[in-house]
N, C-alpha and C positions, 0 to 999 in steps of 0.2 A: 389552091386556097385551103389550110388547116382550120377546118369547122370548129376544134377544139384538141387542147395536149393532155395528155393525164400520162404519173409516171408511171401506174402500170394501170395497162387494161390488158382486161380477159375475156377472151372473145367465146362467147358459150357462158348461158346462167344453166347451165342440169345441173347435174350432182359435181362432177368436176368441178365447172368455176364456181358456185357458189359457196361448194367446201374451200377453197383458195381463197376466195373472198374474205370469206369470215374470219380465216388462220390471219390474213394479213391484217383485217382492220384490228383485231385482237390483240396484234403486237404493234401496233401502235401507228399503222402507214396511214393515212389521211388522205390519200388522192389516188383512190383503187373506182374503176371504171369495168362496167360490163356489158357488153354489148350483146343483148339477147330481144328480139323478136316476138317471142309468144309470150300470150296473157295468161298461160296455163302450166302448171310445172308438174311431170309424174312422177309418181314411184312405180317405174318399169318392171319390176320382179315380182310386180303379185301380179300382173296381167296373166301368166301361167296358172293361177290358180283361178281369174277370173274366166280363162279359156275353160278350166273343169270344174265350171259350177262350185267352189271352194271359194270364192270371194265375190263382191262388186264390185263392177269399175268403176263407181262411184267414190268409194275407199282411196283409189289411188291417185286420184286429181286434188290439187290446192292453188289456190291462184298466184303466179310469178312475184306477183306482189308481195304474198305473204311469205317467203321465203329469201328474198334480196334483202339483205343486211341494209340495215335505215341508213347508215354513213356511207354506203356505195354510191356512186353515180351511175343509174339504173339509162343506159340508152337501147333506146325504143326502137333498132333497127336491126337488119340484117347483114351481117358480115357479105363483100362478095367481094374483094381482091387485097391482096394484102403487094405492099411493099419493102420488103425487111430490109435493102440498101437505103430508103430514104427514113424508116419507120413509121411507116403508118399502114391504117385500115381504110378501106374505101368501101363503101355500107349501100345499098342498096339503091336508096335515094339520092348517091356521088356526095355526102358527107364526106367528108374525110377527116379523120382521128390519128394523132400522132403520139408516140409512145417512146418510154424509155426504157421499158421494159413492157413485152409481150408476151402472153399466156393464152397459147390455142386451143380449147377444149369443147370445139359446135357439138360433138356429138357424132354420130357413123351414118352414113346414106344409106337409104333401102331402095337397092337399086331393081326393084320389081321387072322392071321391063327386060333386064339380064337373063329373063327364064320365059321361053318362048312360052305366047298365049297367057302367061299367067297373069297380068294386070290386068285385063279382062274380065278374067274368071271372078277376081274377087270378091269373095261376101254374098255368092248368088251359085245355086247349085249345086251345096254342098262344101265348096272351099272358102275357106276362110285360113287369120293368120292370129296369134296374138302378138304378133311383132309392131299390131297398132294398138291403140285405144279404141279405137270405134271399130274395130271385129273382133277382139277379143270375145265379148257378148255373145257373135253370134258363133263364135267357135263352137260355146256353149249349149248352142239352138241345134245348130246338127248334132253332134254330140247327144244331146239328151234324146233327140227324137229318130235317132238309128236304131232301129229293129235286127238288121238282116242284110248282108250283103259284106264291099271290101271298103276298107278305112286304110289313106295311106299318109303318111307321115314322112316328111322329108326334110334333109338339115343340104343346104347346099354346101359349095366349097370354097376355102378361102375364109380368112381371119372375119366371124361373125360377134356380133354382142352376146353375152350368155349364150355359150356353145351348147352348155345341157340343156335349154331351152326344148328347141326339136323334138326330144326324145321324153322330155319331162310329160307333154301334154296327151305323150302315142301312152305312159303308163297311167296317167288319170283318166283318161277313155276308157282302155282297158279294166280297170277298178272300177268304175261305173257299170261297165256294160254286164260285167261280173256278178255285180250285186244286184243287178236288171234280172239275171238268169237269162241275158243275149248274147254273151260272149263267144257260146259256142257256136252261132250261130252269123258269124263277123269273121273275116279272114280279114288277119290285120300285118301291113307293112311298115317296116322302117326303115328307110332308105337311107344311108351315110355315107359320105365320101371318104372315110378314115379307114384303116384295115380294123378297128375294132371298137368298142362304143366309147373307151373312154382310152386317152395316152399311159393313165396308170395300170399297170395289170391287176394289181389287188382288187381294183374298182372296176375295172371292167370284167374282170370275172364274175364279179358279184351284178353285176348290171346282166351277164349274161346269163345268170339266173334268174334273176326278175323279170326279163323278157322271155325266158324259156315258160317261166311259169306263167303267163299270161299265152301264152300259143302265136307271141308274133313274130312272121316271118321277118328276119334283119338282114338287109341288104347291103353287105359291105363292098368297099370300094367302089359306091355305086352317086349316082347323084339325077335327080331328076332332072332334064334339060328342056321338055316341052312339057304342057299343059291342053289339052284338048276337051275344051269345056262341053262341045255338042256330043261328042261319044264318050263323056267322061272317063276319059285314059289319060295316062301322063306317061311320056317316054323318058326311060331311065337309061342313060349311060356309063360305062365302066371308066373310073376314074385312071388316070393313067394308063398303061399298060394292060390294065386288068379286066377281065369281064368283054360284054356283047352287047349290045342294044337291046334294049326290051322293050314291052307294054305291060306297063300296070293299070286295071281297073278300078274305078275308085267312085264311093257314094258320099263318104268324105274323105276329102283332104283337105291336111293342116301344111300350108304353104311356109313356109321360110325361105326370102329373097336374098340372095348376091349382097351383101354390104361392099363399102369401099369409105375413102373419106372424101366429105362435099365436092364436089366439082372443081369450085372456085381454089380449094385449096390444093386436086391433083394438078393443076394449070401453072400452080406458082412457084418459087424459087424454093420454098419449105419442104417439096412433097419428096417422097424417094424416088418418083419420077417411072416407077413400074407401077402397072394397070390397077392398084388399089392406092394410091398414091395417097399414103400415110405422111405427116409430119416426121420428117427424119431427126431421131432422138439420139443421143444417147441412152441406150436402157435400164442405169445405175443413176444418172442426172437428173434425165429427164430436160437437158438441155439441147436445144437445136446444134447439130455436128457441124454446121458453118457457121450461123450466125448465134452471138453467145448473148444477145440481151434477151434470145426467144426461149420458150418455155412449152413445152406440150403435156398433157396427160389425157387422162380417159381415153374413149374409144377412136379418137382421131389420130393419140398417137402412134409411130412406130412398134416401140418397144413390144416383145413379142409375150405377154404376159395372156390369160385368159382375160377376155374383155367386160371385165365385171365390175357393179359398184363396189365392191370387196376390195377390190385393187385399185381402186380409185381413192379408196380410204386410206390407203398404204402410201399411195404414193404422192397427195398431198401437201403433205407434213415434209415431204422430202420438197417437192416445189419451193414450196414457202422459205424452207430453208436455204436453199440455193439462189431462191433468186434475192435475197438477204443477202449471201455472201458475196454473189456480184456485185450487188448496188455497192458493196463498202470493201470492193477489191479484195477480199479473200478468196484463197481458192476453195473451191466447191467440196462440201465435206459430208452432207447427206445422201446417202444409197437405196436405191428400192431394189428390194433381191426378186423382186416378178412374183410377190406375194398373190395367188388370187384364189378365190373361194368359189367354187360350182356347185350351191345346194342342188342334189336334182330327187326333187319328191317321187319316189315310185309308188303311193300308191295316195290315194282320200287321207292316210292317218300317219303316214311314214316318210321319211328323209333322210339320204346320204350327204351328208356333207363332208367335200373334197375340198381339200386346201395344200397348195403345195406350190413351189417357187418355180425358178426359171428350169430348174434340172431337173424338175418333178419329182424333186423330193416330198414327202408328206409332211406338213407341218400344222399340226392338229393343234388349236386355241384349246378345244373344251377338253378337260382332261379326264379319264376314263372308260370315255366311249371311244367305241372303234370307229377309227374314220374309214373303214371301205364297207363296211356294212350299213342299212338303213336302222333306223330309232325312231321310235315315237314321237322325246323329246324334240327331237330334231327340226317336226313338222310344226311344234308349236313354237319354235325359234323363227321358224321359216314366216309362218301366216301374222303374228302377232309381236314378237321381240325384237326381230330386225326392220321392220317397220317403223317402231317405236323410236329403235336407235338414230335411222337415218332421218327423221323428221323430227327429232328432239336435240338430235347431239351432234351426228355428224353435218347437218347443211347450218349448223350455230359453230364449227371450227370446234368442236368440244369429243368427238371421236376418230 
């Protein structure tokens, strides 16, 4: 039984579908559907700065309401099985929505439980995550009230939201504890599963000074696998081939969990069907590789891009376009080149901002600053302008 048909719905109101949203109702579609859940809608990229005392989390909450385009058909539930041979969504409460066109974009699971002991530990004895809203805060509480001891910082492995995230919040600690006159007095780690901080070498050189100059010890090819909240250690494993088990002690740590895409969508005929079971894309389309009325972007799709809202803003405009040229049988003529941006603030007043495509080419918007080194300017683009952007322009279909 078809609860109701709209021609295109988009399953996810974040930044994805809502930016898609508003591109379509703007060009004139009439029967755009969004299937989103929550009463609360974030801007995810300043939780980093709300993890280092540099923002409110107050700042980054608006209500779902106020950001749903008036002409959308706003539904009030939760995606959980989709059927792309029949077309439709099947929602939580066994509603069932059919479609002529679909647009996947829920957003990336935080698969906590992926990292032994750690759901547990959360928010209580020092660990904390800003991967949520409601820890970001107290990221802040340890953080601020660390005297003396080891702080460990860890990015897991496997395609994460904001990769720089991890490593952003070990250098605003670090800046804090500095200006405290505690730093010397903190043996600090940063644990990564990559052989070195960032894919770019320009940028990761320079990152490798920025954590030289802060004294923290980086653990590459490493990844934390357990959590031991009563002896406060965390066991770190050698990624691959590489390295030996270890114990790290830790009075804080900043957790970052396992992502993957929602459950409901590894289970189904969209996913790539390996253990993160992403939306299988095309990564120039942006369309589903078997079924061609479907559509994915942001964090649930494939496409091997840095999982940023930067690249969600790129890759929009190309959505919108393509699923146009199907509705009126043309072939598909908009490309996303894997555009994505990784501001990563290194200190309270400074910012690297990385931008570069699929090949990891550099391809720097602002022009005369260096993109592998930090700026000044940079932190006030970070804290205050791109904030502005994505709640005035891009979730109105206008950047």
């Amino acid at each position: 039984m078809i609860t109701a048909k709209h021609q295109i719905l988009i399953v996810g109101g974040g930044t994805a579908g809502i930016s898609v949203a508003a591109r379509l109702l703007r060009n004139g579609h009439s029967d755009v559907a969004v299937i989103e859940p929550s009463s609360k809608h974030y801007y995810q990229p300043l939780w980093t700065l709300v993890g280092g005392g540099r923002a409110k989390a107050s700042t980054t909450e608006r209500s779902e309401a106020s950001v749903m385009p008036k002409q959308a058909t706003w539904i009030r539930n939760a995606a959980a099985a989709v059927d792309p041979e029949a077309n439709t969504i099947t929602c939580a409460d066994g509603a069932v929505y059919s479609y002529d066109v679909l647009v996947i974009c829920p957003g990336i699971q935080l698969d906590w439980n992926r990292t032994e002991g750690l759901r547990d530990a959360l928010g209580k004895g020092g660990v904390s995550s800003n991967y949520r809203f409601d820890l970001a805060p107290r990221t802040w509480e340890f953080i601020r009230d660390m005297r003396s001891g080891s702080a460990v910082f860890m990015m897991p492995s496997g395609p994460i939201k904001c990769a720089g995230a991890p490593q952003k919040i070990a250098y605003l600690a670090a800046d804090y504890w500095r200006k405290q006159g505690v730093l010397k007095d903190i043996d600090v780690h940063l644990v990564v599963p990559t052989p070195r901080l960032f894919g770019i070498p320009a940028i990761a050189d320079n990152l490798d000074t920025v954590a030289a100059g802060y004294g923290i010890t980086v653990h590459t090819n490493a990844e934390v696998t357990s959590v031991d909240a009563a002896s406060h250690k965390v066991g770190v494993s050698g990624v691959g081939e590489s390295g030996s088990d270890t114990m790290l002690s830790y009075d804080v740590l900043h957790a970052v969990p396992r992502q993957s895409a929602p459950d409901w969508i590894k289970s189904s005929a969209l996913s790539t069907g390996d253990a993160n079971g992403y939306v299988e894309i095309d990564k120039h389309t942006m369309q589903h590789v078997r079924h061609p009325n479907v559509f994915s972007l942001g964090d649930a799709g494939s496409s091997p891009n840095s999982k940023t809202g930067a690249a969600i803003r790129k890759q929009a405009p190309v959505v919108v376009d393509n699923i146009e040229a199907f509705l009126q049988g043309r072939p598909l003529g908009a490309r996303y080149d894997g555009y994505g941006s990784c501001p990563i603030v290194t200190s309270s007043h400074s910012m690297l901002l990385a931008e570069f495509d699929y090949d990891l080419n550099l391809t720097p918007s602002i022009p005369l600053l260096d993109p592998t080194t930090s700026h000044r300017s940079y932190w006030y683009l970070k804290k205050y302008g791109l904030p502005f952007m994505y709640w005035n322009l891009m979730l109105k279909g206008l950047a």
